[in-house]
C-alpha positions in Angstrom: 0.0 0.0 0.0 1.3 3.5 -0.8 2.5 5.5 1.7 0.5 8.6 -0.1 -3.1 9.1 -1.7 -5.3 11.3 -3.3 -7.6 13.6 -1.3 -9.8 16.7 -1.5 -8.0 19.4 0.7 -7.7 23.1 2.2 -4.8 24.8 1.9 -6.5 28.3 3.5 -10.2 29.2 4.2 -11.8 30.4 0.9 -14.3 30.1 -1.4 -14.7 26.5 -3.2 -11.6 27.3 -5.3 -9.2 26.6 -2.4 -10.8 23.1 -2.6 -7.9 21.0 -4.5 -6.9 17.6 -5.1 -3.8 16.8 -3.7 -1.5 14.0 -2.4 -1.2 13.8 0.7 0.3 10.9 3.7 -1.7 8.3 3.9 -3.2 7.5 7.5 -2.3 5.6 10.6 -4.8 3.2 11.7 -4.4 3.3 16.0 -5.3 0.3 17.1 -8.7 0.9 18.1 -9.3 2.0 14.9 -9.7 0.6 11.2 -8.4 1.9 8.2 -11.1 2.2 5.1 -10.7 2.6 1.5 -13.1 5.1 0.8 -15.6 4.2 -2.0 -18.0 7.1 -1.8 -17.8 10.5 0.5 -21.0 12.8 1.2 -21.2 15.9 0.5 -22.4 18.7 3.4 -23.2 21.9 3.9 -21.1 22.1 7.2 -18.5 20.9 4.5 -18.5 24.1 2.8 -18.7 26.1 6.1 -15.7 24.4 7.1 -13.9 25.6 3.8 -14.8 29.0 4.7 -14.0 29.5 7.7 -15.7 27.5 10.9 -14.1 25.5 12.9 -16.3 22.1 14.1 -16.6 22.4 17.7 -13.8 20.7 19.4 -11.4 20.0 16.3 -9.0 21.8 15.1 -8.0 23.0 11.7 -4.7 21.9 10.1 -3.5 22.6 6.8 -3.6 21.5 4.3 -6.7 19.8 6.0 -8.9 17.2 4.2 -12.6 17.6 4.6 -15.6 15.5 4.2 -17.8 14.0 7.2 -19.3 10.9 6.2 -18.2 8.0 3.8 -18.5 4.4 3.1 -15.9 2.0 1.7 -13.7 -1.2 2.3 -11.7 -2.5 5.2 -7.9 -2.5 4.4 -6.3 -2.7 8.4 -7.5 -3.0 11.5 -5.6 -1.7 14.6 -4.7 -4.2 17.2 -7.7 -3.5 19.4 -10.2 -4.2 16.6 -12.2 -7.3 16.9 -15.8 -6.3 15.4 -14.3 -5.7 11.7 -12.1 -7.7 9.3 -10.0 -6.7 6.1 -12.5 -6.7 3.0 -15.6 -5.6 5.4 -18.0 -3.2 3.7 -18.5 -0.4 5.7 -20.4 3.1 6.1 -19.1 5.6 8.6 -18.6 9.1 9.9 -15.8 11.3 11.6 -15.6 14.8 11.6 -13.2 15.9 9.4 -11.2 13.8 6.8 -13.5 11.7 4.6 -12.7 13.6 1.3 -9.9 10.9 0.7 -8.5 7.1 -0.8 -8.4 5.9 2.7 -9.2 7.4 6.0 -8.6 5.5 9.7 -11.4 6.4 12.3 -12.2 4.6 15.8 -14.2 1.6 15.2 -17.1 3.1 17.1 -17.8 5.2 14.2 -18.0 2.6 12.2 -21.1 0.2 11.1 -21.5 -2.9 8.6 -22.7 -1.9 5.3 -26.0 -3.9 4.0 -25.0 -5.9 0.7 -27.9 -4.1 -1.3 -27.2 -0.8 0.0 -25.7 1.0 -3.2 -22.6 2.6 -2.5 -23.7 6.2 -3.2 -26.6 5.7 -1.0 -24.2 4.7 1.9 -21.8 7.1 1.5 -24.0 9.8 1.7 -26.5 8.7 4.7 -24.5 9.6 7.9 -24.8 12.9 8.0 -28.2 14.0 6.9 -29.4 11.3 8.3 -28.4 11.2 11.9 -29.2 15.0 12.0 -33.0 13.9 10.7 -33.1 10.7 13.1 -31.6 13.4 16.2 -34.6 15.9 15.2 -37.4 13.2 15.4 -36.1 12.7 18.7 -35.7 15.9 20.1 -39.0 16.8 18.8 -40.6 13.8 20.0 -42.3 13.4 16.6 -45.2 10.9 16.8 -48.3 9.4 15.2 -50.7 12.0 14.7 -48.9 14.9 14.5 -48.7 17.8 12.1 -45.4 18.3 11.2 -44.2 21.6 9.0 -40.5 20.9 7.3 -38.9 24.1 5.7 -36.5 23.1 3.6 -38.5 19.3 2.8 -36.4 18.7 -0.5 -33.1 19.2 0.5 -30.9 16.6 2.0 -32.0 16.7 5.8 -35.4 17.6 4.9 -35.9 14.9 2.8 -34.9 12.4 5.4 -36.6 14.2 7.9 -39.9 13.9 6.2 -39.7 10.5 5.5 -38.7 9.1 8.9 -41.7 11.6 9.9 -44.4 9.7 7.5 -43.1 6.5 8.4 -43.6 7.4 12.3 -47.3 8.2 11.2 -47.2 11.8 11.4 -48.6 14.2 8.6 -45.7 16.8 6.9 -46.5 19.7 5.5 -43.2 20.5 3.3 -42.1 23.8 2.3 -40.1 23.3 -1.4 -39.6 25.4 -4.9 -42.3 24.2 -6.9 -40.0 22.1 -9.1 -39.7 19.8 -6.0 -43.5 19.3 -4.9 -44.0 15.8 -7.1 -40.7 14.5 -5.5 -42.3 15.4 -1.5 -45.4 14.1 -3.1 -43.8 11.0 -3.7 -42.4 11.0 -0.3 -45.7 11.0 1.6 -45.8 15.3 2.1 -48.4 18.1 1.5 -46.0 20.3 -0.4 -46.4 24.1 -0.4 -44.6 27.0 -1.9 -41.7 29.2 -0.7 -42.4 32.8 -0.9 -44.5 35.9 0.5 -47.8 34.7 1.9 -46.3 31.0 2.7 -47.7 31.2 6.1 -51.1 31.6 4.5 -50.8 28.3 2.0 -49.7 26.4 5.1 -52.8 27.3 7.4 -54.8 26.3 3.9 -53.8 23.6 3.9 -53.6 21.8 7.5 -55.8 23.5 10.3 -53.1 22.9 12.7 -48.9 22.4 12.9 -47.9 20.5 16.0 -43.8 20.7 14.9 -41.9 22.1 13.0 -38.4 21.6 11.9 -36.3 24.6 9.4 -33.6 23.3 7.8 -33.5 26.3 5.0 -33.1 29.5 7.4 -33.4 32.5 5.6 -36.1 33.2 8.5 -38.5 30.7 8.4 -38.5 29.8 11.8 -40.8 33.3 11.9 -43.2 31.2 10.4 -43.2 28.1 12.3 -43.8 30.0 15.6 -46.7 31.7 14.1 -47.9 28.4 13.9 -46.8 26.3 16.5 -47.8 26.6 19.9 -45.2 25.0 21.7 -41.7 26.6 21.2 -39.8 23.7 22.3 -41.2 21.7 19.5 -39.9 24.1 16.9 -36.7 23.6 15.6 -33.9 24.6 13.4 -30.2 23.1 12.1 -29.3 26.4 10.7 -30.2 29.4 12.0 -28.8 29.7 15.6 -28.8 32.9 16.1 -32.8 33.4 15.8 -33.7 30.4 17.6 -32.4 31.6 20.7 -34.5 35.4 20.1 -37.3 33.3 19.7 -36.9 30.7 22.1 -36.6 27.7 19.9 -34.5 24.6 19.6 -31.3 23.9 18.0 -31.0 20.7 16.7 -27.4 19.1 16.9 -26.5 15.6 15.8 -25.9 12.7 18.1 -24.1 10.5 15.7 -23.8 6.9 16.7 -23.8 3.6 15.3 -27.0 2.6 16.3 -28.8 6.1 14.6 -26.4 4.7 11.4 -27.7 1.0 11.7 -30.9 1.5 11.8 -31.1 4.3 8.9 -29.3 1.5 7.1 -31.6 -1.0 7.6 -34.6 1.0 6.1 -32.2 1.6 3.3 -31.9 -1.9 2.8 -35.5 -2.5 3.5 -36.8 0.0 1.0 -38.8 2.0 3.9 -36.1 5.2 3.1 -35.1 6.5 -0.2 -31.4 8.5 -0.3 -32.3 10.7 -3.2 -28.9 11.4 -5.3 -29.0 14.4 -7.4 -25.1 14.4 -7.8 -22.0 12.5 -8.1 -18.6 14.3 -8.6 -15.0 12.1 -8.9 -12.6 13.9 -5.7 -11.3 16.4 -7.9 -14.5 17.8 -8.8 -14.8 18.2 -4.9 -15.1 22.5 -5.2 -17.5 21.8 -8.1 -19.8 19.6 -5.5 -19.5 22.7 -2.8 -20.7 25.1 -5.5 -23.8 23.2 -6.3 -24.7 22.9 -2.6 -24.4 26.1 -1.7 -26.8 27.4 -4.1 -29.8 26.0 -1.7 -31.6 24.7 -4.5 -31.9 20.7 -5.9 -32.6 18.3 -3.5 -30.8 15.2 -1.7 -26.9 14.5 -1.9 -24.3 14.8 -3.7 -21.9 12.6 -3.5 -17.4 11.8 -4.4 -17.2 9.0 -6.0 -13.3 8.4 -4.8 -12.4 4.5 -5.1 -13.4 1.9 -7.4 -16.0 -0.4 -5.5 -15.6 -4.1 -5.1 
């Protein structure tokens, strides 16, 4: 194995032009961790807020510094404390930093058997949005019977978000560009419209909203607490700063393996649909962050980085 590889790296904060292929060491694996070859790598928002500027809380930035949060791939080394994985495992996992690369070595415990008929996009891009949808249902206590309002329903939280909200017997009401309403049709939500008078189309169409979670900003969570009684059901992942004027929550991801298995297994099961809107090989990584910082689309993109078994 080369001591070198290929990765998408910072060399300085900027905009997605300082985003570069580049060859860099390869990893370590410790020896409670495993070392993967990475197949497929997500692609965030928090990714591209990395690039510019912020700082993860409790990690620390060192450049060149690869980025990418989430990935799946193949077992190549395991560390001498490792007894749960084997070389040639298939695997999906997440670390903070790091994943934009041929191999990355993470602790074990962030690490999680891939299903066989997972497809390796799919897998590769599940962690993050995922666990941050599977955290809100929790925080929010979303159950059967509710009314839930998603801003944001099309994009890659809000598109899990809704669907582990149907499937918990709940009713969504999705906020989306029009171009997106047959797609949160298709995903068991009432879509409405973005724009002036949105609080309006909502109360049209459901009489009440028990929860509601933004994952756009741009100051929706005005209109969710218009409409929701209870503050401490309202939610956002994006705007802090106007959740805590208005009394809201902030919802922050709990990874773990268990949120990652079971999001898996409805993968696998066909209960939860990873919508792909684009793949990009690693050095096409700055054109990935342009396309999702422009807000629009909907679900992942994705790296496609190694060559799958």
């Amino acid at each position: 194995m080369s001591a070198t590889m290929r990765a998408a790296a910072i060399a300085e904060f900027g905009p997605p032009e300082v985003l570069r292929e580049q060859e860099l060491p390869r990893p370590i694996a410790a020896a409670d961790e495993v070392m993967v070859r990475v197949v497929t790598a997500g692609v965030q928002l928090t990714d591209a807020a990395v690039r510019a500027g912020w700082t993860p809380p409790g990690s620390t930035i060192r450049f060149p510094q690869v980025l990418g949060n989430e990935f799946a791939g193949v077992v190549v080394e395991v560390g001498a404390d490792v007894r749960q994985f084997s070389f040639g495992d298939e695997v999906a996992g997440f670390n903070v930093l790091s994943c934009y690369a041929e191999y990355v070595a993470v602790p074990q415990t962030q690490v999680v058997s891939k299903p066989t008929a997972v497809p390796w996009e799919a897998a590769g891009a599940l962690s993050a949005s995922g666990q941050t949808a599977h955290t809100a249902m929790e925080d929010l206590a979303v159950t059967a019977g509710d009314v839930v309002l998603v801003h944001g329903a099309a994009g890659g939280v809000g598109t899990m978000f809704t669907q582990l909200a149907v499937q918990a017997g709940a009713t969504v009401i999705g906020t989306a560009s029009e171009g997106n309403h047959d797609y949160l049709r298709s995903l068991g939500a009432v879509p409405v419209p973005y724009g002036a008078g949105q609080g309006d189309r909502i109360r049209a169409a459901t009489p009440r909203v028990d929860v509601a979670l933004d994952t756009a900003g741009h100051g929706n969570l005005r209109t969710a607490v218009d409409l929701v009684d209870d503050r401490d059901r309202v939610a956002t992942i994006v705007d802090m700063a106007l959740a805590e004027a208005l009394g809201c929550r902030v919802v922050r991801s709990r990874r773990s393996t268990g949120r990652l298995t079971d999001l898996l297994d409805r993968v696998d099961d066909g209960t939860l649909r990873v919508h792909i809107r684009g793949t990009y090989p690693l050095e096409e990584a700055a054109a990935a962050h342009r396309d999702v910082e422009t807000g629009h689309g909907r679900g992942k993109n994705v790296l496609t980085i190694g060559v799958a078994p």
